[in-house]
VOSEGU-91989 format. One record per residue (C-alpha): residue number from 1; y, z, x; chain. Coordinates in steps of 0.5 Angstrom, whole numbers. Example, Ala and Ser with C-alpha at 12.3 -4.5 7.8 and 13.67 -1.06 7.14 Angstrom:
# VOSEGU-91989
 num    yy    zz    xx cadena
   1    -9    16    25      A
   2    -2    14    27      A
# end
This chain:
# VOSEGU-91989
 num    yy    zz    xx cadena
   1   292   319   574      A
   2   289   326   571      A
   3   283   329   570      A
   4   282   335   565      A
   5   274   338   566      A
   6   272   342   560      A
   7   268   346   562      A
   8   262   349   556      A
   9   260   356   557      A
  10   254   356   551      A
  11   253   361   547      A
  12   259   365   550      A
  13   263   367   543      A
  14   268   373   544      A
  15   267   377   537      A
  16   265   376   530      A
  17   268   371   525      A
  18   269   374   518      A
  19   264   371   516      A
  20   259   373   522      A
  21   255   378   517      A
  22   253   373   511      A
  23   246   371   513      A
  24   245   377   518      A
  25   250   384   516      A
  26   248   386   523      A
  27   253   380   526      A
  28   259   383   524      A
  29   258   387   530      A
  30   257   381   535      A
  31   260   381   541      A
  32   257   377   547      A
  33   262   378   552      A
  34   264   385   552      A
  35   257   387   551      A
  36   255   383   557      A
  37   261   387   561      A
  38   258   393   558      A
  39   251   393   559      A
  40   252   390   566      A
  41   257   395   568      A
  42   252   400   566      A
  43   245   398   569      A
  44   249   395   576      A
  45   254   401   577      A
  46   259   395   578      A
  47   263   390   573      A
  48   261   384   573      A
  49   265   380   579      A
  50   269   375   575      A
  51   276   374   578      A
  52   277   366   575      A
  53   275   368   568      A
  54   282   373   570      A
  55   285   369   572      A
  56   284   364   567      A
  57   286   370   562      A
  58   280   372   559      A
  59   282   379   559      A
  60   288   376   554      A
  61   283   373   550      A
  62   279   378   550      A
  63   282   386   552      A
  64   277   390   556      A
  65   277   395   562      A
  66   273   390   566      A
  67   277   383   565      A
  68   284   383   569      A
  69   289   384   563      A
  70   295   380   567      A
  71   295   373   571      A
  72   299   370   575      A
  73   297   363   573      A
  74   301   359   568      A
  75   296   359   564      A
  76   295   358   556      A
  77   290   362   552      A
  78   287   364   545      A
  79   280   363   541      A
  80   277   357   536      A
  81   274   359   530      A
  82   268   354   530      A
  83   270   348   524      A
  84   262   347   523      A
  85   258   352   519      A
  86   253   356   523      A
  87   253   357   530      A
  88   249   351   533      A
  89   251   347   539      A
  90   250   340   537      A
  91   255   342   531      A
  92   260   345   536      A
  93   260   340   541      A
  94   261   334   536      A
  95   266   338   533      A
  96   270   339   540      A
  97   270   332   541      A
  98   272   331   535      A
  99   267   330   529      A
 100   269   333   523      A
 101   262   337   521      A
 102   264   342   515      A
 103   259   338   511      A
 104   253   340   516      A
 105   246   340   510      A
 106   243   346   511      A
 107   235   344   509      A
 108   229   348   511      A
 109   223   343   513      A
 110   219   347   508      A
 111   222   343   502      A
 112   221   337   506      A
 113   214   337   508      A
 114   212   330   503      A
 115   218   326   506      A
 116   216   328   512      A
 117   210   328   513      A
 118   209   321   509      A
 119   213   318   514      A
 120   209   321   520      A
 121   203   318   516      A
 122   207   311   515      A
 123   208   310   523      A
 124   200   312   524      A
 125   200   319   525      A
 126   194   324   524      A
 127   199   330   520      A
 128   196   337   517      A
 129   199   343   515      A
 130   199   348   519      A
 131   195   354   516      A
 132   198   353   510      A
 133   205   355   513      A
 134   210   350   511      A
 135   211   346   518      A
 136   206   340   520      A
 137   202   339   525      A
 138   202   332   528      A
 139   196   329   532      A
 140   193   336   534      A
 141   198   337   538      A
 142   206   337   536      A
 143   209   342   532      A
 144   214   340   527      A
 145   217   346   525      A
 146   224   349   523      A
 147   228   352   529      A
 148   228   358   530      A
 149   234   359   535      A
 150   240   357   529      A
 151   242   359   523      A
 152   237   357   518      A
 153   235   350   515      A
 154   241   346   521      A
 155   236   344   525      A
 156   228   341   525      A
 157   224   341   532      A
 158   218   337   534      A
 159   215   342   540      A
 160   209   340   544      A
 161   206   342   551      A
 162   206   337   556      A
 163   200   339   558      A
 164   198   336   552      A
 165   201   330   551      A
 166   207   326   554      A
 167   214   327   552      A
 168   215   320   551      A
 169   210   321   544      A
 170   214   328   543      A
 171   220   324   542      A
 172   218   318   538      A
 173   215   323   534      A
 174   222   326   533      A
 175   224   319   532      A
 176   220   319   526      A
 177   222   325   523      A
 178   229   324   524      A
 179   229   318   520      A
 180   228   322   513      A
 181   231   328   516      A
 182   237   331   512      A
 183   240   336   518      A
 184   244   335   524      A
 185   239   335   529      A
 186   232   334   530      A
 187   230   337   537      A
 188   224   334   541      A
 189   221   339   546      A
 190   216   339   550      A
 191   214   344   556      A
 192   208   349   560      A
 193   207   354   555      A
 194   203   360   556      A
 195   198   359   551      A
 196   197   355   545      A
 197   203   353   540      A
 198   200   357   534      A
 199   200   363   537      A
 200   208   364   538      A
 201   208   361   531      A
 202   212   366   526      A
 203   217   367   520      A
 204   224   365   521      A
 205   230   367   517      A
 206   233   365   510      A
 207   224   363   509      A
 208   224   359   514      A
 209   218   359   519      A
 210   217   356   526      A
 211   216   355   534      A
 212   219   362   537      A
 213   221   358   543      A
 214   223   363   548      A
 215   216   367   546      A
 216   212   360   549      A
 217   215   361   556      A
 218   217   354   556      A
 219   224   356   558      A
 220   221   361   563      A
 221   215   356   566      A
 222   219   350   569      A
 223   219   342   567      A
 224   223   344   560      A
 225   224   337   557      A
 226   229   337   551      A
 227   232   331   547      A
 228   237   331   541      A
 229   237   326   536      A
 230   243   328   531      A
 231   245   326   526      A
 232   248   320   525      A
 233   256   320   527      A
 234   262   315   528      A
 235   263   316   536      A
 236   269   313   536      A
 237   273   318   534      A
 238   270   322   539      A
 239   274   324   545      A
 240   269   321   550      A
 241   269   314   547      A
 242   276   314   546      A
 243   278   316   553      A
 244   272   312   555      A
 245   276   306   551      A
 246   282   306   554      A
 247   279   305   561      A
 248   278   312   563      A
 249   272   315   567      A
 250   268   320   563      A
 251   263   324   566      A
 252   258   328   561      A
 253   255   334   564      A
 254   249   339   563      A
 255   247   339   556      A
 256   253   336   554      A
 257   248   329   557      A
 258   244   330   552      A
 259   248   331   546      A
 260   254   327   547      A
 261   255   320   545      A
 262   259   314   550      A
 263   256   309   551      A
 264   260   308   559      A
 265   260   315   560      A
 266   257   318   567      A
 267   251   322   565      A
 268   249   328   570      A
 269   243   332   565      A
 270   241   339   568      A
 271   240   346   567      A
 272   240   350   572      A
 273   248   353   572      A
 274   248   351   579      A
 275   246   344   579      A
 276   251   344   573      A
 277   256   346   577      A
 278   254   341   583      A
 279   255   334   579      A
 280   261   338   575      A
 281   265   338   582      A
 282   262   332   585      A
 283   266   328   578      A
 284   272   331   580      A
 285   272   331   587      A
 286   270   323   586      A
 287   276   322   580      A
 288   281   325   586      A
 289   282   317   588      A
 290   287   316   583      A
 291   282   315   578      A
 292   283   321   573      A
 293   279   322   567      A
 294   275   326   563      A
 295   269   331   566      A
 296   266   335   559      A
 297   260   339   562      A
 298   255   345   559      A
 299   252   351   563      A
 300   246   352   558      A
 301   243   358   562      A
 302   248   363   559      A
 303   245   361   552      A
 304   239   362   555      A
 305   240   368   556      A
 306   242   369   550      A
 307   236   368   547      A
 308   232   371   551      A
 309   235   377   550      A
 310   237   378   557      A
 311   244   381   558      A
 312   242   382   566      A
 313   242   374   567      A
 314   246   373   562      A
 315   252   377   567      A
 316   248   374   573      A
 317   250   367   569      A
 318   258   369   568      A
 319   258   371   575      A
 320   255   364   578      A
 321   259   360   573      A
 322   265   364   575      A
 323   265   362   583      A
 324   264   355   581      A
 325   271   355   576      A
 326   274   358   583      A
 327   272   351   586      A
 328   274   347   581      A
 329   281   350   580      A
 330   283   349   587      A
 331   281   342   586      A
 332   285   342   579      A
 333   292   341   582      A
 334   295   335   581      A
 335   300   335   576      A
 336   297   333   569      A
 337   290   336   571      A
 338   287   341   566      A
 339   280   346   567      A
 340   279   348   559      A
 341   274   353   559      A
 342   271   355   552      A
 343   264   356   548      A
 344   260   353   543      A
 345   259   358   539      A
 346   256   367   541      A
 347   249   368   543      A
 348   250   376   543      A
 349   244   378   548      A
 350   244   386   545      A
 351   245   383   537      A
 352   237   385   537      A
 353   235   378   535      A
 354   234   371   539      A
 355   239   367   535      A
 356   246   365   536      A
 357   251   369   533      A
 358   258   366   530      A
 359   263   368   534      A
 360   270   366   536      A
 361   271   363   542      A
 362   275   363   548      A
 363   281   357   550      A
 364   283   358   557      A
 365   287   352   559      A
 366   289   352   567      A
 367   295   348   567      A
 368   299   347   575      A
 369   304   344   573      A
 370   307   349   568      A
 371   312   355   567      A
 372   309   361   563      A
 373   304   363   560      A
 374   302   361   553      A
 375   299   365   548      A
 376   295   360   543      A
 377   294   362   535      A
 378   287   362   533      A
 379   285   355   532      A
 380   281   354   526      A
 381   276   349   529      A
 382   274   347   536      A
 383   276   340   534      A
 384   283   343   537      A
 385   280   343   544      A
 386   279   336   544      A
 387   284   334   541      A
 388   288   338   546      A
 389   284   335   552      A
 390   286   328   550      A
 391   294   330   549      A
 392   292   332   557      A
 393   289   325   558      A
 394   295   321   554      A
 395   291   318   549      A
 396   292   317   542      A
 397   290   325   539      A
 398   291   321   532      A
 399   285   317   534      A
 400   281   323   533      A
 401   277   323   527      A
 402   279   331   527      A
 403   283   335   531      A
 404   290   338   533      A
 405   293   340   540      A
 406   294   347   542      A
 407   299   347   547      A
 408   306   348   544      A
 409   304   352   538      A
 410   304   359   542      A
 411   309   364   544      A
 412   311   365   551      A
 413   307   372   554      A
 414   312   378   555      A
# end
């Protein structure tokens, strides 16, 4: 049996789509990839050591002086369009596996605060404007507010400090919320934050006003913990379940954990890019009894960086993940077996704001067991990875509510 591993670069695009601009002018310019060479070539005096990103052929997806223009490797490449609106990582992972998310509502909380807070004041809570700003203030302690790291009005957060309050209550209190919630994900966050919530309170776009996340120092104090409630989908048509269905191991890695629905599925939740790559080579290795299967693992920290504006760690991420693609293509040898590497969406760190930005993203497919290398047209939606995933593993692609493979739509390269 084979094992195809799709491995997640989060927020990791490779320029802007035409309509990149159309909330923000600024993102026509984006460009996550080649700004993390740039920056990182000038503040370490190097290029960013990233041979099995070369190998893999992203420097055919993306020309640059610091990516490798050849490889030996019979590789397919290309990039994906996203398929959803936005530029959301719950939205691109459902895509990728195969949902069909054209349709994401679009709603700032503001012109739901009656619903919402005559929801939370149904099921017992103590709920108050904040300032008169429109977000809520849940049992002086939790924060429902508009997040501030998509685009506008696609996804609601319920925020705490577990100093405060467990995370357990932050989730039931998202769990409230998701049941009158029109948008794709409601996000109960809970973490150590540097001072009271109120203070990183600020304007979003599009009217929008939330939690300036980053600012807190959640993402930098430690014991981080995140729950995404998503909207309601049909997971049986999602590679996973189907994978799953036809007697397959599935193992969900990283923030893929968290957000991916299989109800068999192996869940190895992490954040740190190093425990990522960990469980991700452990599924693979463990797979290699004849067991094969489907591997679907998401490193965060790049996106992280993304938000945090920080270009440094953002190459410092690219680096790390790239000796743990080294890794796994040595184990990736069998015929059959695929490594897919891809993104969610871009999060440019030198764009000059801390939300994602609407790139394409790169399709890289190590492939042993083929002759050439493949160049892929532009896919129109991440649906396509998955869709090319479950080609891989021999299921059924039509089973997919959405999607179409790749491979056998490109041109050999000269």
């Amino acid at each position: 049996m084979s094992t195809t591993v799709i491995v997640v670069i989060d927020g990791f695009g490779v320029g802007p789509m035409p309509d990149a601009g159309a909330l923000r002018p600024g993102d026509l310019t984006a460009d996550t990839c080649g700004h993390v060479l740039d920056h990182c070539r000038a503040s370490l005096g190097r290029p960013l050591r990233l041979p099995a990103l070369g190998a893999l052929g992203l420097g055919l997806v993306h020309p640059h002086p610091d990516l490798a223009r050849r490889t030996s490797r019979p590789v397919a490449v290309g990039r994906a369009a996203l398929g959803y609106p936005g530029a959301d990582t719950f939205a691109g992972h459902q895509t990728m596996m195969g949902a069909d998310f054209s349709r994401v509502t679009v709603a700032p909380l503001g012109g739901h605060l009656d619903e919402v807070s005559g929801a939370l004041k149904s099921a017992g809570h103590l709920v108050e404007p904040l300032r008169g700003q429109p977000l809520l203030l849940v049992d002086g302690a939790v924060l429902v507010h508009d997040n501030l790291e998509a685009d506008p009005g696609i996804n609601w957060n319920t925020s705490a400090r577990l100093d405060d309050i467990s995370f357990d209550r932050i989730v039931s209190i998202a769990r409230t919320v998701r049941a009158v919630a029109p948008v794709a994900r409601v996000i109960a966050v809970g973490g150590h934050a540097d001072g009271a919530l109120a203070t990183y309170v600020r304007d979003g776009d599009g009217g929008t006003v939330g939690l300036d996340t980053p600012a807190t120092g959640f993402y930098r104090n430690g014991g981080l913990q995140v729950r995404h409630l998503g909207v309601d989908l049909d997971h049986t048509g999602q590679l996973p379940d189907i994978a799953a269905r036809a007697g397959l191991p599935v193992t969900l890695v990283g923030k893929a954990a968290d957000i991916l629905a299989c109800e068999a599925a192996v869940r190895r939740p992490a954040v740190a890019t190093a425990e990522v790559l960990e469980h991700t080579l452990a599924a693979v290795q463990g797979g290699r009894g004849g067991q094969g299967g489907l591997v679907v693992a998401n490193v965060q920290e790049s996106d992280l960086a993304g938000h945090q504006q920080d270009t440094g760690r953002y190459g410092s991420v690219l680096e790390q993940v790239d000796v743990g693609l080294t890794e796994l293509m040595g184990l990736l040898t069998a015929p059959g077996d695929r490594l897919v590497v891809t993104a969610d969406h871009g999060n440019d760190p030198t764009i000059g704001h801390a939300y994602h930005t609407r790139e394409y993203v790169p399709v890289l497919i190590h492939r042993p067991d083929a002759a050439g290398i493949e160049l892929l047209p532009d896919a129109a939606t991440l649906a396509d990875v998955g869709a090319t995933a479950a080609a891989a593993l021999g299921l059924d692609v039509a089973a997919l509510t959405t999607g179409a493979t790749l491979l056998g739509r490109g041109r050999e390269a000269p």
